[in-house]
Structures are given as structure tokens and as C-alpha cells.
C-alpha positions in Angstrom: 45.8 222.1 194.1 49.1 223.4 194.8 50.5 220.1 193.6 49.1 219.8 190.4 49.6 223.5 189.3 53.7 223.3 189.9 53.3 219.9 187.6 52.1 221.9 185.1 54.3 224.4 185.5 57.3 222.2 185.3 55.9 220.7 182.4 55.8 223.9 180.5 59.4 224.7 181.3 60.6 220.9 180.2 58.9 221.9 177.0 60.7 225.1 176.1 63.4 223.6 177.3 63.1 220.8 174.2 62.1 223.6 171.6 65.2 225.7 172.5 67.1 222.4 172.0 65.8 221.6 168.8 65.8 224.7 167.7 69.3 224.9 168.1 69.9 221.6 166.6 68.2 222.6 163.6 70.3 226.0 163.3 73.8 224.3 163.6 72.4 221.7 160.7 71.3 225.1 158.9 74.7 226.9 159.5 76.5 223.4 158.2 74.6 223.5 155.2 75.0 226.7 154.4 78.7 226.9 155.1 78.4 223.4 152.9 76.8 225.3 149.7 79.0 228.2 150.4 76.1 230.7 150.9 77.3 232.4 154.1 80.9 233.0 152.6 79.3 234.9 149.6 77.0 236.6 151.9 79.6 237.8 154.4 81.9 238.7 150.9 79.0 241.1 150.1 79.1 242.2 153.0 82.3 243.3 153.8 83.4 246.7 153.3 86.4 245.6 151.1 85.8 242.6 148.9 88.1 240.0 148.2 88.2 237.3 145.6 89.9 233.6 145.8 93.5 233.6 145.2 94.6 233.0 142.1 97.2 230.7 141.5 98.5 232.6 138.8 102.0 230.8 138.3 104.9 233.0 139.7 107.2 230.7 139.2 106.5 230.8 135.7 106.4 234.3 135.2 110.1 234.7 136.8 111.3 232.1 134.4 109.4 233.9 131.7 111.1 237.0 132.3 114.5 236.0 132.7 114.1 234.5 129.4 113.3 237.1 127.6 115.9 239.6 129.3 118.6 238.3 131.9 119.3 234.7 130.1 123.0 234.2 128.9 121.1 234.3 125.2 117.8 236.8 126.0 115.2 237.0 123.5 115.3 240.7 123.9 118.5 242.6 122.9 120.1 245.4 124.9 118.5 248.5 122.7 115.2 246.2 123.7 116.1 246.6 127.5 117.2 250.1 127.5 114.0 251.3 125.6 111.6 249.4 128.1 113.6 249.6 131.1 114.5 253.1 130.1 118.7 252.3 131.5 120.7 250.1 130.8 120.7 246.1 131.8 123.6 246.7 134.1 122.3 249.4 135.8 119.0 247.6 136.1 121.1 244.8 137.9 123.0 246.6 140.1 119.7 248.5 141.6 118.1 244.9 141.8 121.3 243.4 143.8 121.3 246.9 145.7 117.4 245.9 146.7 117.9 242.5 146.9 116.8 240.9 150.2 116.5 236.8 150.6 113.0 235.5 149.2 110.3 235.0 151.4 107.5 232.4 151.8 104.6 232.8 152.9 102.0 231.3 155.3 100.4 228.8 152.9 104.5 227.5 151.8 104.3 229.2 148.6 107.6 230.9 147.2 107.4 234.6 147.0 108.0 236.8 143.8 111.6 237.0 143.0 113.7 240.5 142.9 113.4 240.9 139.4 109.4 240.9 139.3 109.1 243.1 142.1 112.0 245.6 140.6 110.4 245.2 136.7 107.0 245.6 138.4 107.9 249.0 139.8 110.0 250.3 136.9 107.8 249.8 134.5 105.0 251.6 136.3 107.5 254.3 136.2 108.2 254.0 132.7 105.1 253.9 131.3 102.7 255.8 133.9 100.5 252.5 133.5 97.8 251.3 136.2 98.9 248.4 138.9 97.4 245.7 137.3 98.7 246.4 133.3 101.8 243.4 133.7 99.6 241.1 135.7 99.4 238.9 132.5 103.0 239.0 132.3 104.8 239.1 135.6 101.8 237.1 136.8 101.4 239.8 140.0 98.3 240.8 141.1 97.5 244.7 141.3 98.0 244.8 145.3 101.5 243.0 145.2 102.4 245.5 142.2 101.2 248.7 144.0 103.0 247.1 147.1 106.1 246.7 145.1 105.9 249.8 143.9 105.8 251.5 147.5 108.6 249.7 149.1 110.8 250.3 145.8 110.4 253.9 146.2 111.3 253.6 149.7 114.7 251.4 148.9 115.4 253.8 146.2 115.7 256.9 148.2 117.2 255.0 151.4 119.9 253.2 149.3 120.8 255.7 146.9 119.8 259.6 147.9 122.4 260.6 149.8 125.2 259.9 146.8 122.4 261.1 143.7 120.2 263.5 145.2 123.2 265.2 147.5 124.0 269.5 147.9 126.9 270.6 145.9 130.1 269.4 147.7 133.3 271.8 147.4 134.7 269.5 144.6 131.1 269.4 143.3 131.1 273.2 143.1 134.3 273.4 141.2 133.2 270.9 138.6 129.9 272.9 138.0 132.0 276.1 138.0 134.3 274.8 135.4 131.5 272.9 133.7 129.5 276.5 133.2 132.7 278.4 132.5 133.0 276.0 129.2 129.9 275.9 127.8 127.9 279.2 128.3 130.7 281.3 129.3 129.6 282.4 132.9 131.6 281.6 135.6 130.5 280.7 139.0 127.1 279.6 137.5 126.0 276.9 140.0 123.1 275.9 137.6 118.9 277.1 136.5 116.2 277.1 138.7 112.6 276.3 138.0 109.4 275.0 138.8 107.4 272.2 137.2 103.9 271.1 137.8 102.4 267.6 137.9 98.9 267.1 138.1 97.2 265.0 140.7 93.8 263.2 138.9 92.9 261.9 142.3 93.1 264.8 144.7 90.5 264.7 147.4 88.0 267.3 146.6 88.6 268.6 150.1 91.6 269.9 149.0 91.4 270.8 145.5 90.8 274.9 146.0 94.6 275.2 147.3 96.0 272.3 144.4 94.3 274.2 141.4 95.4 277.6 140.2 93.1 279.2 137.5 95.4 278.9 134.5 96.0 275.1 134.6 93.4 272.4 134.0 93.8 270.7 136.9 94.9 270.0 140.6 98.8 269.7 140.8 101.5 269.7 143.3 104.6 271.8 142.4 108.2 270.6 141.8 111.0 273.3 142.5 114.5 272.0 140.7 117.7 273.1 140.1 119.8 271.4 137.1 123.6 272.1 135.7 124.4 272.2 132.0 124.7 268.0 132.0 120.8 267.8 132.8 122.1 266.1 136.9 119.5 267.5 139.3 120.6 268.8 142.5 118.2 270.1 144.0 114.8 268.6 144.6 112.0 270.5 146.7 108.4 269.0 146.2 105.0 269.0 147.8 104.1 272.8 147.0 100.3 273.0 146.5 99.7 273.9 142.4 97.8 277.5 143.4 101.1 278.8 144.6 103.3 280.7 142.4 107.1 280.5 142.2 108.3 283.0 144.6 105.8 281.5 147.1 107.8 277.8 146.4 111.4 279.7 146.7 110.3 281.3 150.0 109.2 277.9 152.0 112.1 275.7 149.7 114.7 275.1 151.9 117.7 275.8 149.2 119.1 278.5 151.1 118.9 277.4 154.5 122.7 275.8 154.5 124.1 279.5 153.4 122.1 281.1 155.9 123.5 278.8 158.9 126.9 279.0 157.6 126.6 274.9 156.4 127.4 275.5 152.6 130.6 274.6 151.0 132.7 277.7 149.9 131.7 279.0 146.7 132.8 282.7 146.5 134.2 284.0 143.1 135.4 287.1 141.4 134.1 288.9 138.4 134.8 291.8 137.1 137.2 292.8 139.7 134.5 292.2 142.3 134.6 289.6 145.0 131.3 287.7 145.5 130.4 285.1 148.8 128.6 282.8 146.7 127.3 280.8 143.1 124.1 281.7 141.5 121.4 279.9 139.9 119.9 281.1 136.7 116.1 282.5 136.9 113.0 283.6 135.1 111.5 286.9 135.7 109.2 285.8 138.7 112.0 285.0 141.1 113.1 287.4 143.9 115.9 290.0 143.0 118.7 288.4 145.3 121.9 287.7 145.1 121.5 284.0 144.6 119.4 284.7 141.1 120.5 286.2 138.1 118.0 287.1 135.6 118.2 288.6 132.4 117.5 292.5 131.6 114.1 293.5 130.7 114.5 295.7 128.2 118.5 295.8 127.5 120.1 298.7 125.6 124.0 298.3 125.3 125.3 295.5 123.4 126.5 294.0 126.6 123.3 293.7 128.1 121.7 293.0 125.0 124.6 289.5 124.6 124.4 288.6 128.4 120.3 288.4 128.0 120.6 286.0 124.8 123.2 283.9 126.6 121.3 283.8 130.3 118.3 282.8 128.1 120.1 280.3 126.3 121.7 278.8 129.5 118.3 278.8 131.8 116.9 276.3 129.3 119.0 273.8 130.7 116.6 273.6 133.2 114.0 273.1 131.0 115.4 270.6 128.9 116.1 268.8 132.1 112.4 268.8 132.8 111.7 267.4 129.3 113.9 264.3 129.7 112.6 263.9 133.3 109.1 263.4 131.8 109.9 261.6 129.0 111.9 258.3 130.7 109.0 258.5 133.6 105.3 258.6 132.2 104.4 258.6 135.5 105.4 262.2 136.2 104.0 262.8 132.6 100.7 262.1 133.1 98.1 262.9 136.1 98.7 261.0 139.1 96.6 258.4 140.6 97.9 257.9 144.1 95.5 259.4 146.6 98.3 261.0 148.9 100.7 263.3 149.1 103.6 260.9 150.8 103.0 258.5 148.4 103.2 261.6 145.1 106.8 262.8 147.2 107.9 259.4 147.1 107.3 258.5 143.3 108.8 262.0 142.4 112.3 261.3 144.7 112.7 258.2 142.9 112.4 259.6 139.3 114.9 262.0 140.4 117.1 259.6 141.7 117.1 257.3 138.9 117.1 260.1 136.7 120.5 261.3 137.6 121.6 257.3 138.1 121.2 257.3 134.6 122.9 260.1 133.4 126.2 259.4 135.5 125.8 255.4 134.2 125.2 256.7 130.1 128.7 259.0 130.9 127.2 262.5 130.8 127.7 263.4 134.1 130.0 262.4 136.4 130.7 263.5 140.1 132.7 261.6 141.9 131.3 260.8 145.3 133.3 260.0 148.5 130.7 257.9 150.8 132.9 259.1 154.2 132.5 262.4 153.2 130.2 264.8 155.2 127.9 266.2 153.0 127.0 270.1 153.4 123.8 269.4 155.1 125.3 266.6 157.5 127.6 269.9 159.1 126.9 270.6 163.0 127.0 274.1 163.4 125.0 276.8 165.9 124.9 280.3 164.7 123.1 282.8 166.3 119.8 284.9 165.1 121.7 287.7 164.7 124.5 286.1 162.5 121.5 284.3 160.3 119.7 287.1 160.1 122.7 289.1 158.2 123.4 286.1 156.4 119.5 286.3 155.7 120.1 289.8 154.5 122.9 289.3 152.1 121.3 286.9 150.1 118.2 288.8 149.7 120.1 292.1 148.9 119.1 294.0 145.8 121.8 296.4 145.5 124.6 293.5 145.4 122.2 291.4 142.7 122.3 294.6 140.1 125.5 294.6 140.7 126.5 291.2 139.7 124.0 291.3 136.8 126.0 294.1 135.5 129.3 292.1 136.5 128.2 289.3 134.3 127.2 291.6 131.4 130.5 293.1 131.3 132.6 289.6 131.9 130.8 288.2 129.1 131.0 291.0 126.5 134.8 291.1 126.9 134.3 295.3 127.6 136.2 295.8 130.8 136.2 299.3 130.7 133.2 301.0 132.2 133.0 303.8 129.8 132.0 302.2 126.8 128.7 301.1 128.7 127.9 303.9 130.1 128.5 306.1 126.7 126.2 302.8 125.2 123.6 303.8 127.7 123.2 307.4 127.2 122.8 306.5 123.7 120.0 304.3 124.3 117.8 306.4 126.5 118.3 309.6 124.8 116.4 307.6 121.6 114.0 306.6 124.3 113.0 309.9 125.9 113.1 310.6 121.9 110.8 308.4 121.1 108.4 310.0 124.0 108.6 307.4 127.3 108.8 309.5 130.1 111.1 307.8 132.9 111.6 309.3 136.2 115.2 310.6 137.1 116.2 307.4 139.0 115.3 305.1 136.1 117.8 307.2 133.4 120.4 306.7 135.9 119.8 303.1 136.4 119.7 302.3 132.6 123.0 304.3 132.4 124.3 302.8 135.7 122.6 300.0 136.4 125.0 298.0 138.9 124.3 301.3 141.6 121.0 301.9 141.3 118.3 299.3 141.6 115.4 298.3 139.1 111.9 299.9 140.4 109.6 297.0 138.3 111.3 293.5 137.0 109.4 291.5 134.4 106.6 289.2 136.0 105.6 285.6 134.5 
């Protein structure tokens, strides 16, 4: 009985045994025929969280020969007003950044030649130029949208590594002397180190997350604040960005670090006289918003004397430099023009540096500006120095004193009006607020005396933007 019922038993196993078996057999025929008919790849393509199509072979080598054709053969089809007006420089500054970037052309895992230098460099530029999506030259430069955005990334990167340090550099002492003198000849100040200003660029794809701190009331969109400061020649030398858009301008001048090298004793001397006054430092021309410090002059509110009433139109005349600077920048770069796409901040900082950078590249290449750079030399913020918090905090103090920046405004009024003698303003003055009080404003005691003498007493109110 026993006998017969492990028979059966065994039996039963042998059986399952065979149907497993089979079963199995009959999967890996199923698996082969799907893997056959290509139904599992589609299915695992659906799938995946980020889809990817067959490679195109979309003829690279073509598209380099293509392109030097039409730009960098000894006979191009494309003349040089062509090159400069797409390229937005000129066809030897083009080349020099490309054998600057250069690196030895790499293969990759299937044998396959990689893009050449000049794809990847016109690739990158002309997303610059033109603000346009990755995939806009793929017809052209035969590049798919990743390998553009790619190029784009590590051309920003090679930009600001190979070039910042000489094109985006502080004010040397030579540097200093040559804005001084530049200043001096055109708008008649001296010691004018250049404008400051702020200029916002929108940011289309900000995360939502975010977009309460990025979008201030009276703008239509999400942006991320660029603070700048510009000489006469339109050459940027001073580049602070990443400044959330809901911020205002003395909120960007308070976290920039612009003054950091005067307050640890790193800047290059810079002290002038005016007006029989000695000064420790340049200043950069401002709007209303910015802080009443030594380091800003602004122009009067309401001015009175014909001295004031000259210095205003010529500060106002000479802060546009600035904004013509601004202007330009947007123009050659549609891609600071128009919303950006990127979805981070690194990547926004990195686009911006590299306008910049290129910007003042082509300014010094087209001969309007030219600085002469020593690569050996150490720049102002490359200085070791230790200063104590006491020391920083009177440097801290002197730029941020009131008393010294009325007094250079007046300085600057009287320099530029050719009236040396004190008088004569002050006569000009009491004139002017006796027709005010005339005319019915009441004004407090300390105001009369600071429209009669403005370089003692301080302002109460400055104009706000």
C-alpha cells in the first residue's frame, strides 16, 4: 500500500517536473520571438522613464565639410560682413577662441569620428547669438539637440576657464589710470571709475517652487538680476549675477561683492583730488536707489545753482553708458534678450559669464577698448592679505559715509562748473531757496542749510526709483 502510493507520488513530481520544463522551453522560444519582431524593445522603450530613439546617422562628416565651405575655406561662400553678422565677431576672433578650445577629436565606442571644433564652437555661438532652441542647426551642423545643449555647457565652461581672468578681471593700477584718463576726456569727471546698474533677465522655466522670490510685482515674469559696472568704451568690469528678480537694487549692492577688495585693503590705489580735497578712492556713477556712500555719486534731486544744475545733466549723461552697455549686451546675445530656458541657476550664471566675456572679447578685438593685460601679474583679488575686524570695519565705515559722499558730490559740481570759489554757490543758493520759501514750501532749518551748503550737511530724503 505503502509502495504503490510513493509510485504515485513520484509520478506526480516527474510530471511537474516536465511541465516546468516545457514551460520554460516555450518562454525562451517566446522571448526569442519577441526580441525577433522587436516587440520587447518597443515595450521596454515605453517604458522607460526617458525615451530614446535609434541613432541617427545624420552625416557629421558632411556637415563639417559643409561648414567649412561656406565660412573657413580659402574661397568661403560667405564673406566676412556674412561672418561677423552671424557669428556676431569677427572670423579671426572666432578662430582664435576655437584653437583656444581646441582639444584632439575623439571617437567613440562604436569607431565613429566625433564632431569637429568648429561644429561644437558654431553650435554654442549661435545659440548665443540667436537665443534659438538646441535642436534649430540640427539640419545644418547635423548635431542632435543633446550633443548641441552638451556643447553649449562645456563651451561656457572653456570660456570662463580660458579667458576670465584677462576679460572679466578688477581694475588693475594701470587699468585704473586708463579709466581715469578715459572719464577725464570724455564727460569731464575725473576719477570716474565707471556706471553701475542692474539688469534683469527673465527665467521662462523657473521651477514654480521658486517663483514667489524670482518675480517682483512690476515685471511680467520670473528673472534673476544682473548687477554691472561699465566705463565710457561699453568694457564690463564688474559682473555680479544670480540675485533673485523680487530684490531691488540696494538689496543686490549689499550681498555684491564689489567692495569687499577695498574693505580688506586688496584694491589697487585709486585716491584722487578734487577741488582741493583728497579722496581714498574712484566712484561709480548711480541712479537714485543706490545707497549714499562714498563709492556712488548720484545726481541732485532738485538742483538750484547752475553748478548743480550742469553736474546733474552731465552725471545723467555719463550713467547712460551703463545703459547703452546693457543694450549692446542684448543685442549680440538673444539669449540674454529673451526668457531663458535652462532649468538652473548654474547653468543661467554660466551663459551670462560667457556673454560677458565675449562681450568685452569683442570690443578689445573691433579696437574700442583696449587694456593691456600682463598674464604674471597678480590681479587685485589674487592679493594675500589678513586685516583685522576692527581695521575692516573702519574701512566698512568709510565707504558707507554720508557726510564724505555730499561732500564729493559738491566737489564734482564745483570741478565741473569751472567756479572754484565757494561764494558764488553759496550766494546761488540763497537765491534759489528764498524763491522757494517764496513760492510757499516750508523746509525745516537743516534743509535751507543743506541746499545753501550742501557738502556739510547731509540730504534727509534722496530720490527713490
Amino acid at each position: 500500500m505503502s509502495s504503490s502510493s510513493s509510485d504515485s507520488d513520484n509520478d506526480d513530481i516527474d510530471l511537474a517536473i516536465n511541465q516546468i520544463v516545457m514551460n520554460n522551453v516555450r518562454a525562451t522560444e517566446l522571448i526569442k520571438e519577441l526580441y525577433d519582431n522587436n516587440l520587447l524593445q518597443d515595450e521596454v522603450e515605453e517604458t522607460s522613464k526617458i525615451p530614446r530613439g535609434p541613432r541617427k546617422d545624420r552625416g557629421r562628416e558632411e556637415g563639417h565639410n559643409k561648414l567649412v565651405a561656406d565660412y573657413f575655406a580659402e574661397h568661403p561662400v560667405y564673406n566676412d560682413v556674412d561672418f561677423d553678422r552671424r557669428f556676431r565677431m569677427s572670423r579671426r576672433l572666432f578662430l582664435r577662441i576655437v584653437n583656444d578650445l581646441d582639444r584632439e577629436q575623439q571617437w567613440d565606442a562604436r569607431g565613429v569620428k566625433g564632431f569637429s571644433p568648429l561644429q561644437k564652437c558654431v553650435s554654442a555661438i549661435r545659440q548665443l547669438a540667436y537665443g534659438s532652441a538646441s535642436d534649430a542647426f540640427d539640419e545644418y551642423l547635423r548635431m542632435s539637440e543633446t550633443t548641441s545643449r552638451d556643447c553649449l555647457e562645456h563651451f561656457c565652461k572653456g570660456i570662463i576657464f580660458v579667458y576670465m581672468r584677462q576679460y572679466l578681471r578688477k581694475p588693475t593700477a594701470t587699468d585704473v589710470r586708463a579709466i581715469y584718463a578715459l572719464h577725464e576726456q570724455t564727460h569731464g569727471l575725473p576719477s570716474m571709475l565707471g556706471s553701475i546698474d542692474c539688469m534683469h533677465w527673465y527665467w521662462k522655466n523657473c521651477p514654480m517652487a521658486w517663483r514667489g522670490q524670482f518675480h517682483r510685482g512690476d515685471h511680467t515674469g520670473p528673472s534673476v538680476i544682473l548687477e554691472a559696472v561699465a566705463s565710457q568704451d561699453q568694457w564690463i568690469w564688474h559682473a555680479f549675477f544670480g540675485v533673485p528678480g523680487a530684490t531691488n537694487d540696494i538689496i543686490v549692492v549689499n550681498q555684491s561683492p564689489i567692495f569687499n577688495d577695498l574693505f580688506e585693503n586688496k584694491a589697487p590705489d585709486s585716491s584722487f583730488v578734487v577741488n582741493n580735497t583728497h579722496y581714498n578712492h574712484g566712484y561709480y556713477l548711480a541712479d537714485g536707489i543706490y545707497p549714499e556712500w562714498t563709492t556712488f555719486v548720484k545726481a541732485f534731486r532738485y538742483p538750484v545753482e547752475e553748478s548743480r544744475v550742469h553736474f546733474k545733466t552731465r552725471q545723467e549723461l555719463a550713467r547712460k553708458d551703463i545703459e547703452r552697455t546693457f543694450a549692446t549686451l542684448k543685442d549680440k546675445w538673444h539669449v540674454v534678450k529673451y526668457p531663458a530656458r535652462v532649468w538652473t541657476q548654474r547653468k543661467l550664471s554660466l551663459i551670462m559669464h560667457t556673454c560677458i566675456i565675449l562681450h568685452n572679447m569683442i570690443r578689445e578685438d573691433e579696437g574700442f577698448s583696449h587694456y593691456p593685460f600682463d598674464p604674471t601679474e597678480v590681479l587685485p583679488g589674487e592679493i594675500e592679505t589678513t586685516i583685522s575686524e576692527e581695521d575692516r570695519a573702519r574701512n566698512v565705515n568709510l565707504v558707507k559715509n554720508r557726510e564724505r559722499h555730499a561732500n564729493l558730490r559738491h566737489d564734482l559740481s564745483i570741478h565741473g562748473s569751472g567756479k572754484a570759489d565757494v561764494a558764488a554757490d553759496v550766494a546761488a543758493g540763497m537765491r534759489g531757496m528764498a524763491c522757494t520759501i517764496k513760492d510757499g514750501l516750508r523746509a525745516s532749518t537743516m534743509e535751507v542749510l543743506h541746499e545753501v551748503l550742501g557738502f556739510v550737511v547731509l540730504e534727509k530724503d534722496e530720490d527713490d526709483k
